[in-house]
C-alpha atoms as one frame of an Amber mdcrd trajectory, in Angstrom:
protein
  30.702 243.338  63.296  30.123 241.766  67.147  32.455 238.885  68.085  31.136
 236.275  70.264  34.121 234.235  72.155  34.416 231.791  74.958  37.677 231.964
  76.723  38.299 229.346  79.378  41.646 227.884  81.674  43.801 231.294  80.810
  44.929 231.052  84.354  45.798 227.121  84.032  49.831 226.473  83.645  50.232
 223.196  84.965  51.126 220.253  82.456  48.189 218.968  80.719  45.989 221.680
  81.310  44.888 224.207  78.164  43.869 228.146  77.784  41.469 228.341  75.040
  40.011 231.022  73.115  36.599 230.159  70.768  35.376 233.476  68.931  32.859
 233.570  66.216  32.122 236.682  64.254  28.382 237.847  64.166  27.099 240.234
  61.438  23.690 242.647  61.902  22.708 241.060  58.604  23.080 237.820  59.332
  19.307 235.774  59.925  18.823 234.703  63.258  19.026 231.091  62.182  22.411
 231.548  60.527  24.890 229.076  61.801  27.590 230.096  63.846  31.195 229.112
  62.573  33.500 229.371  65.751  37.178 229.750  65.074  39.876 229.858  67.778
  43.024 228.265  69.488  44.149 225.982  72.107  47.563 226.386  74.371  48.556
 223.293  75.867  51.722 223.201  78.285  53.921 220.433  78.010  55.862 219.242
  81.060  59.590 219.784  79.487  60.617 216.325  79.334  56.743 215.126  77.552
  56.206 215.131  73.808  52.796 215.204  72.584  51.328 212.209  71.295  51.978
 212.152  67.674  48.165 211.109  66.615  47.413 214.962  68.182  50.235 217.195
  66.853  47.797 219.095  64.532  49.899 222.384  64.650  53.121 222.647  66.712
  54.515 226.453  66.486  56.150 227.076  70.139  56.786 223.398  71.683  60.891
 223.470  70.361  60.957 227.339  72.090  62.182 226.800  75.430  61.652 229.662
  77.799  63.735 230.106  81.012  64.780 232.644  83.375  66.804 234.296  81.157
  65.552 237.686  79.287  61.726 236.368  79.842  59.277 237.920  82.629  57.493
 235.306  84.591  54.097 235.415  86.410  54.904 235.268  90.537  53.148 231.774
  90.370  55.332 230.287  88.067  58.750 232.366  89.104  59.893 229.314  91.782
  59.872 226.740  88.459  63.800 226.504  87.114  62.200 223.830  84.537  61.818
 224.994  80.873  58.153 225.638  79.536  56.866 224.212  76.026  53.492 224.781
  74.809  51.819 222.916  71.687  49.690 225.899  70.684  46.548 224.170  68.315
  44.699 226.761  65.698  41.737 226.168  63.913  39.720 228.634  61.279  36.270
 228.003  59.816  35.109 229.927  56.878  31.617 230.101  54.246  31.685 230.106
  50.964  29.232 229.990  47.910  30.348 226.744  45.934  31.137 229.135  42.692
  33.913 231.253  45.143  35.591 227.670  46.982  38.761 228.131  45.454  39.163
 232.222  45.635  38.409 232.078  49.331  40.418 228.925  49.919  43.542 230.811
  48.585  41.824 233.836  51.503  42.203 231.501  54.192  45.878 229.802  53.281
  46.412 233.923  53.181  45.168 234.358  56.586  46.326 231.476  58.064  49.722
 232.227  57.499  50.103 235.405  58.755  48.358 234.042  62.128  51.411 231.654
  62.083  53.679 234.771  61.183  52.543 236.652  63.968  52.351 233.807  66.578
  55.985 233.048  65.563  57.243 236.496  66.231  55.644 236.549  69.383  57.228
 233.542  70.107  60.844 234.862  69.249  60.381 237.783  71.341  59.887 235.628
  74.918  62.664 233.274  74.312  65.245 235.906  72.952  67.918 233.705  73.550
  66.945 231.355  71.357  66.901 231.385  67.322  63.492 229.940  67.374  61.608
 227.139  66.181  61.270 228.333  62.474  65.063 227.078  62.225  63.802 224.169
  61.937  62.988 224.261  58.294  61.395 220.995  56.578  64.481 220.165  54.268
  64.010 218.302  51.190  65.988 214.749  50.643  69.476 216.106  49.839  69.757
 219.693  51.274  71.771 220.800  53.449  71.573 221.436  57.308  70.766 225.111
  58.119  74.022 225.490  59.084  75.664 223.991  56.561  73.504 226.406  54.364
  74.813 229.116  56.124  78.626 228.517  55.989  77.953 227.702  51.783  76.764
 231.380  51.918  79.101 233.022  53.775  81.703 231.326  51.976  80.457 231.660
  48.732  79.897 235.599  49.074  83.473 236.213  50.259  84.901 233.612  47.428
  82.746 236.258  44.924  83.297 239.203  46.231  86.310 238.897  48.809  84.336
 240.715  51.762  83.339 239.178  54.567  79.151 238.765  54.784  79.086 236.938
  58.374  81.095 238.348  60.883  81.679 235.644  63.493  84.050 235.665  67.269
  83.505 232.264  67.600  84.535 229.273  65.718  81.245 227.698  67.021  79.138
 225.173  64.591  76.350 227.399  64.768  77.864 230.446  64.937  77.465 231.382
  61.131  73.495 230.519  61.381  73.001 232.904  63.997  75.041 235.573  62.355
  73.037 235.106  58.885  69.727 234.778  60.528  70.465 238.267  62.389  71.674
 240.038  59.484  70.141 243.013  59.110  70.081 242.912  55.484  67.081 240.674
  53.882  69.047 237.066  52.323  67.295 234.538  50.732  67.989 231.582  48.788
  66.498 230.437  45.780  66.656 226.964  43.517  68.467 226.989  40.511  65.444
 226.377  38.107  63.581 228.080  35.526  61.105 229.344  37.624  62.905 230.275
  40.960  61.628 229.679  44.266  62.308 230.239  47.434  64.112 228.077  49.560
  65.372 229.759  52.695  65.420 233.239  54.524  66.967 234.824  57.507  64.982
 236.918  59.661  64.966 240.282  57.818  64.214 238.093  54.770  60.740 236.734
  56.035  59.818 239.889  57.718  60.491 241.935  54.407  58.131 238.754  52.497
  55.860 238.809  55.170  55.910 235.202  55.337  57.032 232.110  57.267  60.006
 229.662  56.268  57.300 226.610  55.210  55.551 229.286  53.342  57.832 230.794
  51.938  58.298 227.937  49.335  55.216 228.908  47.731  56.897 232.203  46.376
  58.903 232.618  43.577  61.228 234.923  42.794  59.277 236.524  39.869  56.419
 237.190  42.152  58.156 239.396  44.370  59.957 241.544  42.139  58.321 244.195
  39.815  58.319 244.911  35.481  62.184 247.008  36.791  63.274 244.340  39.089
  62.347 241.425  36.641  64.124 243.299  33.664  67.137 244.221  35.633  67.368
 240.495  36.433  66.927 239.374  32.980  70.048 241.737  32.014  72.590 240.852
  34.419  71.291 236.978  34.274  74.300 236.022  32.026  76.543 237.633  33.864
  75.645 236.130  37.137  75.760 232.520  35.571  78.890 232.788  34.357  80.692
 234.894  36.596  79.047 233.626  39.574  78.137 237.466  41.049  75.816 240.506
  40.199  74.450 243.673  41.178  70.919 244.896  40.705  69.869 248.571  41.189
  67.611 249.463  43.732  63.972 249.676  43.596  60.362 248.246  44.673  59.096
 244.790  45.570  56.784 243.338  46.981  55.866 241.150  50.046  53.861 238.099
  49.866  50.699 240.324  51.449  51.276 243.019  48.241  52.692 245.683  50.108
  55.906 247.624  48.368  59.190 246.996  49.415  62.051 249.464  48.464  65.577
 248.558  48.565  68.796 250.589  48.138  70.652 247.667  46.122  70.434 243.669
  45.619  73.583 241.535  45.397  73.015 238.322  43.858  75.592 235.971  43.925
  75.695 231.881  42.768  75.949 229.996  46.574  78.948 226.676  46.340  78.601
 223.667  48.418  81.763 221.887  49.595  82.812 220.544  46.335  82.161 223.688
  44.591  79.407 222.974  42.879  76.598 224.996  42.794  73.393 224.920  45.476
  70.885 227.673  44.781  71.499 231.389  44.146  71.700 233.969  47.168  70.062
 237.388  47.256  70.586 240.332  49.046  68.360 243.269  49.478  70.476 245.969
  51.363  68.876 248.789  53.537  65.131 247.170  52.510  61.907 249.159  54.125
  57.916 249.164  53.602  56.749 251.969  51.686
């Protein structure tokens, strides 16, 4: 394989301006008539009071990270700024297909796609350390519960099961509990309360154990990740974890949204309350989780 890019404004940082990469790949047995299908991305920098004009927000991933001083280096040209950056960072993937193979390489690129975003995202996270990041963000639907609202149902749900304490907090601050979840090294996830349960939310460790981001994440269901053990251990304790509210599994394998295994020492499942003790969606826990 040869690549073929254009790469053009990289050294551009003033508001307005854009860094843009084009690449195409070229294969030896390609014709020499065969049409080129470019691929690439666009960085725009925002001036930190501008929005982008909502007719051109294709994909936003690092405009809500705001990157100061703090914890981030800074080129010498842009070290005199004290004004946060923002960046509306545009993506765009072209891909051939024979009309009987549409849908299997449609599936490819959603695939692909998403673990660009995944990989952008972490990037992202690691220059503005200070900050949770954008993916907190998550596109609620009607009725659900801020993030950290979320969080406090599951911290207080877990102790009123199990009478430890899962988030370990100095602060009484609103958000403290949502940064304590989201840092846990442990991998917690939500899921809905339905026949088929999918995924609803995930802390850190969570989507980097899936391999996944939080709007993709609600393609994945619970069976999917989990393997013949996993799914009959679930099946057992089931019953017990509806009516009592709280359940352990034994450790084994899963796997991540790309199909690689996952091995865990144990998973804690427990039913997650909201504020009138009802019940939300069902928590799980995969303690001590690595790839294979």
């Amino acid at each position: 394989m040869y690549l073929l890019q254009l790469c053009s404004g990289v050294d551009e940082n003033a508001a307005g301006a854009c860094a843009q990469l084009v690449f195409a790949p070229i294969d030896e047995s390609f014709a020499d008539d065969a049409p080129l299908l470019p691929s690439g991305f666009r960085v725009i920098p925002l001036d930190a009071k501008t929005d982008p004009p909502s007719g051109t927000r294709t994909l936003d991933l690092a405009s809500t990270l705001e990157v100061g001083s703090g914890g981030t280096t800074r080129t010498s040209s842009d070290a005199s700024s004290t004004c946060n950056t923002r960046s509306v960072l545009t993506i765009a993937f072209q891909f051939s297909y024979e009309n009987h193979l549409r849908e299997s390489v449609a599936a490819m690129a959603r695939q692909y796609v998403r673990t660009v975003v995944a990989s952008v995202q972490r990037v992202a996270r690691a220059i503005a350390p200070s900050r949770l990041g954008g993916q907190l963000e998550m596109k609620q639907t009607p009725g659900s519960p801020e993030a950290h609202t979320l969080a406090r149902w599951i911290g207080r749900s877990y102790r009123f099961h199990t009478g430890a304490e899962l988030l370990r907090t100095d602060t009484q601050c609103t958000d403290a509990s949502l940064k304590a979840l989201w840092q846990h090294s442990d991998s917690i996830m939500c899921c809905s309360l339905k026949a088929a349960p999918v995924f609803t939310f995930a802390n850190q460790a969570g989507l980097d154990m899936l391999e996944t981001t939080l709007i993709a994440l609600q393609d994945i269901s619970l069976e999917k990740i989990l393997d013949d053990d996993g799914r009959k251990a679930l099946c057992t304790e089931y019953p017990k974890l509806m009516q009592q509210g709280f359940a352990y599994l034994p450790g084994g394998v899963c796997v991540s949204s790309m199909g690689r295994p996952v091995s865990y020492e144990q998973a804690v499942a427990w039913k997650v309350l909201s504020d009138d003790d009802t019940p939300h969606c069902l928590a799980f826990m995969f303690v001590n989780w690595s790839f294979v």
